[in-house]
C-alpha positions in Angstrom: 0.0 0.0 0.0 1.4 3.4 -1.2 1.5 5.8 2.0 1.1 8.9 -0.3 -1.3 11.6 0.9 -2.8 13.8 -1.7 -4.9 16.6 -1.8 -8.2 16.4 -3.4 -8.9 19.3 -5.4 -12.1 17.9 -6.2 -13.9 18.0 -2.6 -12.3 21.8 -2.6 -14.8 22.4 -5.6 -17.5 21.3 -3.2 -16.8 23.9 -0.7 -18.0 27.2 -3.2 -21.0 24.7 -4.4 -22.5 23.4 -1.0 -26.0 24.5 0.0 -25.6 27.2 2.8 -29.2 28.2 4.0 -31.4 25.3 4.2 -34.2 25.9 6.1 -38.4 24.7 6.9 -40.3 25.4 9.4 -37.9 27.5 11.4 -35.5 25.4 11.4 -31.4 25.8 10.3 -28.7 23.7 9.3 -25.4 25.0 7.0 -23.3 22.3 5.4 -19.5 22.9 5.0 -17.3 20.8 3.1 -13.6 20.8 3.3 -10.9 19.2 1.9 -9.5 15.7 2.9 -5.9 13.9 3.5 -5.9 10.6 2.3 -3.7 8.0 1.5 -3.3 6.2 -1.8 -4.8 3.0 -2.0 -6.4 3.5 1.5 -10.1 4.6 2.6 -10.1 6.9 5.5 -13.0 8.7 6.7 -13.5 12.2 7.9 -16.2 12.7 10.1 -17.8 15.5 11.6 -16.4 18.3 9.5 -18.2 21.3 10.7 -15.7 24.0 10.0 -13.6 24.7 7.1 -9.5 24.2 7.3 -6.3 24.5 5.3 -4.7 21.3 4.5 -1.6 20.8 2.0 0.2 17.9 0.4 2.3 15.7 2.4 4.7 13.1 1.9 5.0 13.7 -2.3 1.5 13.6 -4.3 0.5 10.7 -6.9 1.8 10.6 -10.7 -1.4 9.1 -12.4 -4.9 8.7 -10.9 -6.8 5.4 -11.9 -10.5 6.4 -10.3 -11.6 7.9 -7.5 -14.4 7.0 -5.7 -16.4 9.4 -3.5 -19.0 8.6 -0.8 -20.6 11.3 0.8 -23.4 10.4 3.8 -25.1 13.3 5.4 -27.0 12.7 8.8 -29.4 15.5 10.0 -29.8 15.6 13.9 -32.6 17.4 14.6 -32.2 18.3 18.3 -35.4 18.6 20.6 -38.1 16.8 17.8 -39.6 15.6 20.9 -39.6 15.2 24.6 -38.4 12.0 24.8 -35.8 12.0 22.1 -34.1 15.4 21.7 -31.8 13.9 19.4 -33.3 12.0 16.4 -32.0 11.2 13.4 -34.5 12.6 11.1 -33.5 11.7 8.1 -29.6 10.3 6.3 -28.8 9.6 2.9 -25.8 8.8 0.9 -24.5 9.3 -2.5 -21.7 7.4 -4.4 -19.9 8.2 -7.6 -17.1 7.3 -9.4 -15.6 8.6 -12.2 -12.9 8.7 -14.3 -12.3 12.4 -14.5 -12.0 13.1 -10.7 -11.9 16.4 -11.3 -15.1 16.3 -12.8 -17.1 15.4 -9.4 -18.5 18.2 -8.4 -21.6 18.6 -6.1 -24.4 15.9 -6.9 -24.0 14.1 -3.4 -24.3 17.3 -2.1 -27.4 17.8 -3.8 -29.1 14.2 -2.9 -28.2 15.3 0.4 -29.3 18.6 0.8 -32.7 17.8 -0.2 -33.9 15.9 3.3 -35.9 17.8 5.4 -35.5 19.2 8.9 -37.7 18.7 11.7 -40.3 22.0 12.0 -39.1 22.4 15.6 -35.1 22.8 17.4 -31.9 23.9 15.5 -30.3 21.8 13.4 -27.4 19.7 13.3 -25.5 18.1 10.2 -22.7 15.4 10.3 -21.0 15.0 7.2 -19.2 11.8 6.8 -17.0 11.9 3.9 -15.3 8.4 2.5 -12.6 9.2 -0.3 -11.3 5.7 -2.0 -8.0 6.8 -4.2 -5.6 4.0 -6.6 -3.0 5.4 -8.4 0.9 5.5 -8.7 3.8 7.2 -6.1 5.7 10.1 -7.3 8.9 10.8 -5.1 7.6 15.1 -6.4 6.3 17.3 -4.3 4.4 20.2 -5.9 5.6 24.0 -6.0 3.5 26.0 -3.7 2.1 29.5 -5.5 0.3 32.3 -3.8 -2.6 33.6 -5.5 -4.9 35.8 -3.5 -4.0 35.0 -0.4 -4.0 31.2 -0.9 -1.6 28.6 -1.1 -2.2 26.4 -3.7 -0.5 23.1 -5.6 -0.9 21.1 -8.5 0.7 21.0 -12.2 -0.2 23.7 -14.5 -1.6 23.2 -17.7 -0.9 26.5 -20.2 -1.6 26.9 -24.1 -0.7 29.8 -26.0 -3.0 31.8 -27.6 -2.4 33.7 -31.0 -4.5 36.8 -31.5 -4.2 35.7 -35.7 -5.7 32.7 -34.9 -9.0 33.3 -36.0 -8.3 34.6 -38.7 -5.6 32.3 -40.4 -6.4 28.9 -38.6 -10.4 30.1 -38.2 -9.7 28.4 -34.6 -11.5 30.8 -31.4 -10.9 30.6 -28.3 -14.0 29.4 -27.3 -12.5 26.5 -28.9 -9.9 25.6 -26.6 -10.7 22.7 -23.8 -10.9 25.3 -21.2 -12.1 22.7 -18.7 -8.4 21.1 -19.3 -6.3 24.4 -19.1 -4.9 26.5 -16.1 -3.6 29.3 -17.6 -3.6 30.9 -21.3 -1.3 33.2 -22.6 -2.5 35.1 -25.3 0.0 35.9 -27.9 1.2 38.6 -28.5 1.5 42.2 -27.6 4.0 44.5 -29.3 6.0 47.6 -27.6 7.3 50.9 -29.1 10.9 51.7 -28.8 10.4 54.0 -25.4 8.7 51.1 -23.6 5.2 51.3 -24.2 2.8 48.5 -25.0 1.1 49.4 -28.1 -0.6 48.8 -31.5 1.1 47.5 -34.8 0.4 51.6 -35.3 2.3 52.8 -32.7 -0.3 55.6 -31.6 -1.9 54.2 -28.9 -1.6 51.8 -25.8 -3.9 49.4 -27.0 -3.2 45.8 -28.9 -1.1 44.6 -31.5 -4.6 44.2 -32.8 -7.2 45.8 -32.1 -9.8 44.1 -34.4 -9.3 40.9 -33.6 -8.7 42.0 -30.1 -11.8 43.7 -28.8 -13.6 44.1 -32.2 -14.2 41.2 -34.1 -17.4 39.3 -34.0 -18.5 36.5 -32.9 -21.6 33.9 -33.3 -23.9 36.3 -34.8 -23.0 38.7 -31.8 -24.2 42.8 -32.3 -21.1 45.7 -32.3 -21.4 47.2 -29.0 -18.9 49.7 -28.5 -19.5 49.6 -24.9 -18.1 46.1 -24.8 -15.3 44.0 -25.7 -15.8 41.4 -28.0 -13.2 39.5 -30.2 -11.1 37.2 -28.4 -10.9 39.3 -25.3 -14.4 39.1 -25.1 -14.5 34.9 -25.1 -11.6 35.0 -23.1 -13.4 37.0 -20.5 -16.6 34.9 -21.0 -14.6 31.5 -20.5 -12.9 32.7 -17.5 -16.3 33.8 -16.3 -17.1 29.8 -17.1 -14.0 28.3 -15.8 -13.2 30.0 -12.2 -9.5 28.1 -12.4 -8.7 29.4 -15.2 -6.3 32.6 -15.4 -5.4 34.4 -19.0 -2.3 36.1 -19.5 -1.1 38.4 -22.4 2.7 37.2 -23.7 4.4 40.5 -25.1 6.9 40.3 -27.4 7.7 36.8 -29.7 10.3 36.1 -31.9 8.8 38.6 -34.8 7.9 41.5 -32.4 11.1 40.9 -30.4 13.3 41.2 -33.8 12.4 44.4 -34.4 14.8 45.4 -31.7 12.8 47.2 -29.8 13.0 45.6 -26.3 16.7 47.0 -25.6 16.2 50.7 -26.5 13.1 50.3 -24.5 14.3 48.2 -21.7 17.1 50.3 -21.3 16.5 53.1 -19.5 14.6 53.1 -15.9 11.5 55.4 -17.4 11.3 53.3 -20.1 10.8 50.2 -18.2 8.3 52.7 -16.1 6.5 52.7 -19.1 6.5 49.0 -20.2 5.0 48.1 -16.7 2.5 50.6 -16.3 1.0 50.6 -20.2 1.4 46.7 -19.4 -1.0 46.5 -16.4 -3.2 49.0 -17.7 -4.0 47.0 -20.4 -4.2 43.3 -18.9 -6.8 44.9 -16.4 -8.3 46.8 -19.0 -8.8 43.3 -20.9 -9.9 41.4 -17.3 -6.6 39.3 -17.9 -4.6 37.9 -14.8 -1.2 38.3 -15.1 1.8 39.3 -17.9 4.5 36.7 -19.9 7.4 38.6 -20.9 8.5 36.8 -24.5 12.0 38.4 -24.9 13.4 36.5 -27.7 16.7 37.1 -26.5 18.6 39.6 -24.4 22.2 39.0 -25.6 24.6 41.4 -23.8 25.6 41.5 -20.3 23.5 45.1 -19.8 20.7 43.4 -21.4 20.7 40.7 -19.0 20.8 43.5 -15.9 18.1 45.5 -17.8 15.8 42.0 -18.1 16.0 41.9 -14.2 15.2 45.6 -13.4 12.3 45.0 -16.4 11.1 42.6 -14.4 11.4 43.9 -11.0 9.6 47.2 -12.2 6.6 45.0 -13.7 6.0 42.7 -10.7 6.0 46.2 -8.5 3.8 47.5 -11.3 1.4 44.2 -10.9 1.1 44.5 -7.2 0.7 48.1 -6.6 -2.2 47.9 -9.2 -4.1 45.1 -6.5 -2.9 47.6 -3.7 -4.4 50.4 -4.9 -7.5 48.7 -6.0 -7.8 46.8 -2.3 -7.3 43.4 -3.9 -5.0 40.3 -2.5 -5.3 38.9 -6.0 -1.5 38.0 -6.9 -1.5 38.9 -10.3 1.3 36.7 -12.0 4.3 37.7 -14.0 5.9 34.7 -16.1 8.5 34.6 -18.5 8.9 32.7 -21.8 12.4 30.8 -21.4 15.1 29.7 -24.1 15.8 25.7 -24.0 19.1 27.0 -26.2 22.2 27.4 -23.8 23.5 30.6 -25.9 20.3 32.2 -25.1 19.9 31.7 -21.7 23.7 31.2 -20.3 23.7 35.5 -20.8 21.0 35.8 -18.4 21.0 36.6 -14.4 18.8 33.3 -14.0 18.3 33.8 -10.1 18.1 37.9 -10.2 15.3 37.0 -12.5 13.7 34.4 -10.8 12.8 36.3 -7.6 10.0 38.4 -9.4 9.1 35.4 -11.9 6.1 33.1 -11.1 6.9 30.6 -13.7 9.3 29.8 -16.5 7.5 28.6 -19.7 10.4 26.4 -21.0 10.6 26.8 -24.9 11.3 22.9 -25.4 10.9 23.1 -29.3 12.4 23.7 -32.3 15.7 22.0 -31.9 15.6 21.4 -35.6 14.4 23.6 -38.7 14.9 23.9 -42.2 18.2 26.4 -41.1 19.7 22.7 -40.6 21.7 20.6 -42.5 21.0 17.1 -41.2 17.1 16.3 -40.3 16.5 16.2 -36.6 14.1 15.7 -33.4 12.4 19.1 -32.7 11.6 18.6 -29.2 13.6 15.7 -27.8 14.2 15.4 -24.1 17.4 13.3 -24.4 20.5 13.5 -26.5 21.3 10.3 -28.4 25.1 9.3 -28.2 24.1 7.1 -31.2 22.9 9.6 -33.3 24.1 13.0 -32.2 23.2 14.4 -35.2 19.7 13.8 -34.9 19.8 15.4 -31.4 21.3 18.9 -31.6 20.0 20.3 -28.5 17.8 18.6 -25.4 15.6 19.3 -23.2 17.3 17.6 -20.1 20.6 19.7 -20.3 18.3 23.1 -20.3 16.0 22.1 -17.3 19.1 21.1 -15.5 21.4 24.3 -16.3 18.0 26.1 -14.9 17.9 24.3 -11.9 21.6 24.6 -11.6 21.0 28.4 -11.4 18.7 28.1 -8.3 14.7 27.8 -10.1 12.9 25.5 -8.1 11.7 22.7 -10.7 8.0 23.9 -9.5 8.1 26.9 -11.6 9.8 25.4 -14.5 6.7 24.6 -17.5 7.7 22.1 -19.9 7.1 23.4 -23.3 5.3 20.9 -26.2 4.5 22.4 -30.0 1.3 21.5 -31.2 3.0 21.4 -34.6 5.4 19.1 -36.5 8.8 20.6 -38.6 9.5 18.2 -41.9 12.3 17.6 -44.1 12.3 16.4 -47.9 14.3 14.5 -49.8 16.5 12.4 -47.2 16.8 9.2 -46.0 16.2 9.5 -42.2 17.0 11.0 -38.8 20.2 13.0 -38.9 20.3 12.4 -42.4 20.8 15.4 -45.0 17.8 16.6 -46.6 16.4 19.2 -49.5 14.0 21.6 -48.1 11.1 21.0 -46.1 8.0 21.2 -48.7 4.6 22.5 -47.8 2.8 23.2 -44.3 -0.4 23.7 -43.1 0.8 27.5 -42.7 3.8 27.8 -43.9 6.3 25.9 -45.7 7.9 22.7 -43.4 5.4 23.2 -40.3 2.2 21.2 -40.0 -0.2 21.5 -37.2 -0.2 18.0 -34.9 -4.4 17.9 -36.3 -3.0 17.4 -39.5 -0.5 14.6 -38.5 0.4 11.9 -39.5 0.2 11.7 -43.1 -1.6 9.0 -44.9 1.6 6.0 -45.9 3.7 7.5 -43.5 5.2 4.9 -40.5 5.2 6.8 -37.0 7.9 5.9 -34.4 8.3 6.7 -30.8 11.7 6.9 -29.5 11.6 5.9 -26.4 15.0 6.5 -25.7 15.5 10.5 -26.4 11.5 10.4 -26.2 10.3 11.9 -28.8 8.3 11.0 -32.1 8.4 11.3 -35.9 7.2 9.9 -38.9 8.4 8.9 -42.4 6.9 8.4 -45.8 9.7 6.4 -47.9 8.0 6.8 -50.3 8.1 10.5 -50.8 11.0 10.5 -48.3 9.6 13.0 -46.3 10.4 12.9 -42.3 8.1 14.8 -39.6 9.5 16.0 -36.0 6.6 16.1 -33.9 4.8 15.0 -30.6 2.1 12.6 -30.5 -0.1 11.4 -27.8 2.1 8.8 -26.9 5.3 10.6 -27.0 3.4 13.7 -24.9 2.9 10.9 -22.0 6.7 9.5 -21.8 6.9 13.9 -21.9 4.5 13.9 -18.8 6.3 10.9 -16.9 9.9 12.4 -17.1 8.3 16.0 -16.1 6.5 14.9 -12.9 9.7 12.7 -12.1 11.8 15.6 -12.6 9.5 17.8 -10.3 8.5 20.3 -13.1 5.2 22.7 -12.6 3.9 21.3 -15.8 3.4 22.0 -19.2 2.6 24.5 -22.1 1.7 24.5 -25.3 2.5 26.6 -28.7 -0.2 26.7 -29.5 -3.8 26.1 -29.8 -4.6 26.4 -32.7 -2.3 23.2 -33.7 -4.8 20.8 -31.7 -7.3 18.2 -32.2 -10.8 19.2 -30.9 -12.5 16.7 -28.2 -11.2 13.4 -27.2 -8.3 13.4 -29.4 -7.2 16.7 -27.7 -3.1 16.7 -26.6 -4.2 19.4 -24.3 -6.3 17.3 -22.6 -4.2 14.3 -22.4 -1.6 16.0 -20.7 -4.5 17.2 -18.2 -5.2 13.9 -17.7 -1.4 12.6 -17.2 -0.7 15.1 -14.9 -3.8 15.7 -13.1 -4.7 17.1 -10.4 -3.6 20.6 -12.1 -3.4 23.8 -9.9 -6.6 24.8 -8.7 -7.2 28.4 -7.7 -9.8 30.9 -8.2 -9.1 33.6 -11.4 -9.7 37.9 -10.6 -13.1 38.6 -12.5 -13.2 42.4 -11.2 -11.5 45.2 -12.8 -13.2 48.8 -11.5 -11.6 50.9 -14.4 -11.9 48.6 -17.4 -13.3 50.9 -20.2 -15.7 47.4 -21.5 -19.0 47.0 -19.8 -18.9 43.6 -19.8 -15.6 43.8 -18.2 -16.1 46.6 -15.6 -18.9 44.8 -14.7 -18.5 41.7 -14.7 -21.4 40.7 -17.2 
């Protein structure tokens, strides 16, 4: 028997959906639900809760979750019924459930429960026994502890990146994403003018790199209201709305808005990182977002490195004196986008950076491109001795140089692509090739949906794990991750201790059961459960301001 103790998530749910105020014929009861310890492969029983409590994981947590099964039995004591008894048991009822989804049970033994009645006469009293049977597998991990307003919480993270083109290139929403199976989304990307402010493509105002599809654009038949945002900011809000745990996040910068060379100039001076921060957080809460990603694709010099840090510094002071002055202990988050490539991210001040940075999206991808000359894994985890060629880079040697520099494996996000890179004309795996032909977007990248190829052979290497597939016919090889590659991914980052994983990006996916999203939810559940900031006083859209 595995002496693991884990915290159920799942029963925490059941605290924000328990009745509260039941009450006939002048009599009163409350129920309270809170969450429970319990051992793997044990059944322990909690009785009497009658007032919540703050419990936290002990002892390590459990890799992979086979079913959980929940009994809840409610006994309502209704005390002086009668002379003779002044404690009768007026009425008791269980529910049972199992699923497998735990994080799916929500409140229908509550419900069954809650609908007894009381006796007309005498307070009330109710006993809530609750009986929690969990199997699953040890992990020698235990979880990163954020704080996010006010509260400790733990569990893996689950992030996908949103592009703000989306819609329009991939005609993929974000009311398509598995929000159900996502913590946080970072929505891709906001631009900056040369002095530091967050702005347009235009460079007039402090609004979006674009607007129209930002705030404007229209969705499902939905009337212009220039009162309120639409677009994707306006899903976005309405899926948080939906979705309590999850948090969005706009990612400034990228690889195109980051060559333009704009971050130095702007990073460079301390009014210009005034500006950055402030223009930052006046747009995120303008937008009803929860936090900023910084995509700085890539400080090279040694002043650059200092001037990341005091950019960073400036936007987490920014981020708190915003909840300050607004009377909020919402811990608005500040994450950065992190090179897997050791030139990129040997220059940086790791451990300067990391005391104002929440989480470090690891950019585990695109270890090999058409600017190649032997084919290669794209997002391989290990190097293989026996093929170095087809292993340029790995994803080991990065997590462990971060580590190295003092980041607590908690905060460290594995990064997956939703996308495959391809090579023509070669015979293999660090073989040479002769351009990448065509893409589902551009030339040499296909989106995973689009993968694999009809008469192409898929292997999983288990040994570097990663996957690819060849035609040799056409002799066309495909880098990518597939489901079953994305699981060995899952095992080796819960072994490791990572925070979880994240995703460029959403568009790339397979919609329902077939999502990659949501099998990694499912490998690494339970993910981090914490309540997302819904108000935002000085939001210029209704809907927003509101909170409608």
């Amino acid at each position: 028997m595995l002496q693991t103790s884990i915290f159920l998530p799942l029963l925490a749910l059941a605290v924000r959906g328990a009745p509260t105020g039941n009450t006939e014929g002048g009599g009163a009861c409350s129920v309270v639900w809170v969450p429970v310890l319990v051992p793997v492969d044990t059944t322990v029983a909690a009785p009497s809760l009658t007032s919540t409590g703050k419990y936290s994981l002990t002892n390590g947590r459990v890799d992979a979750v086979n079913s959980v099964n929940i009994e809840n039995k409610m006994v309502m004591l209704a005390q002086g019924a009668s002379s003779t008894k002044p404690d009768t048991a007026v009425a008791a009822q269980s529910a049972s459930t199992t699923m497998d989804r735990p994080s799916k049970v929500t409140s229908a033994a509550i419900r069954t429960a809650s609908s007894n009645k009381l006796s007309p006469t005498g307070t009330s009293t109710i006993t809530v026994t609750t009986t929690v049977t969990v199997s699953g597998k040890k992990s020698s991990y235990t979880p990163g502890t954020d704080q996010e307003d006010g509260v400790e919480v733990r569990g893996r993270k689950n992030v996908v990146y949103f592009t703000n083109w989306s819609a329009n290139g991939a005609n993929y929403t974000p009311a398509e994403i598995p929000a159900q199976d996502v913590t946080h989304l970072l929505y891709a990307f906001g631009d900056i003018s040369s002095t530091g402010e967050v702005r347009d493509k235009t460079d007039i105002c402090s609004i979006s790199s674009d607007s129209e599809a930002d705030v404007q654009k229209q969705y499902g038949g939905t009337q212009r209201r220039n009162s309120k945002a639409q677009g994707n900011i306006g899903q976005i809000y309405n899926m948080k709305q939906q979705n309590r745990n999850l948090k969005a996040l706009l990612s400034i910068g990228g690889a195109s808005y980051s060559a333009s060379g704009k971050f130095a100039p702007a990073t460079s001076t301390a009014d210009g990182r005034r500006r950055f921060a402030r223009s930052a957080v006046q747009l995120i809460t303008n937008w009803g977002f929860d936090g900023i990603d910084i995509d700085w694709e890539y400080p090279e010099t040694e002043s650059e490195a200092a001037d990341f840090v005091s950019l960073l510094q400036e936007t987490r002071y920014a981020l708190n004196k915003y909840a300050q002055d607004n009377n909020q202990t919402y811990h608005y988050l500040l994450t950065v986008a992190a090179s897997a490539s050791p030139s990129h991210y040997k220059p940086l001040n790791l451990g300067a950076m990391d005391r104002y940075v929440d989480s470090w999206h690891l950019m585990a991808y695109d270890y090999a491109g058409p600017w190649d000359s032997t084919t290669g894994h794209q997002a391989n985890v290990y190097p293989d001795p026996s093929n170095a060629a087809s292993t340029k880079f790995n994803t080991e040697q990065a997590v462990d140089d971060y580590i190295a520099a003092g980041i607590e494996p908690s905060k460290i996000i594995l990064g997956f692509p939703l996308y495959g890179r391809s090579f023509t004309q070669t015979n293999g795996l660090g073989e040479p090739f002769d351009g990448v032909g065509q893409g589902s977007i551009e030339p040499g990248v296909w989106l995973y949906k689009d993968l694999p190829h009809p008469g192409a052979d898929v292997t999983v290497d288990r040994t570097v794990l990663a996957a690819y597939s060849y035609d040799p016919a056409a002799r066309s090889l495909i880098s990518y991750d597939n489901e079953e590659s994305a699981s060995l991914k899952a095992t080796y980052l819960m072994r490791k201790g990572l925070g979880g994983a994240v995703f460029w990006e959403a568009s790339g996916d397979r919609p329902g059961e077939d999502s990659l999203v949501a099998s990694l939810a499912r490998s690494m559940w339970p993910l981090q459960s914490s309540q997302n900031m819904l108000e935002y006083p000085g939001s210029e859209f209704e809907n927003i301001r509101m909170g409608s």
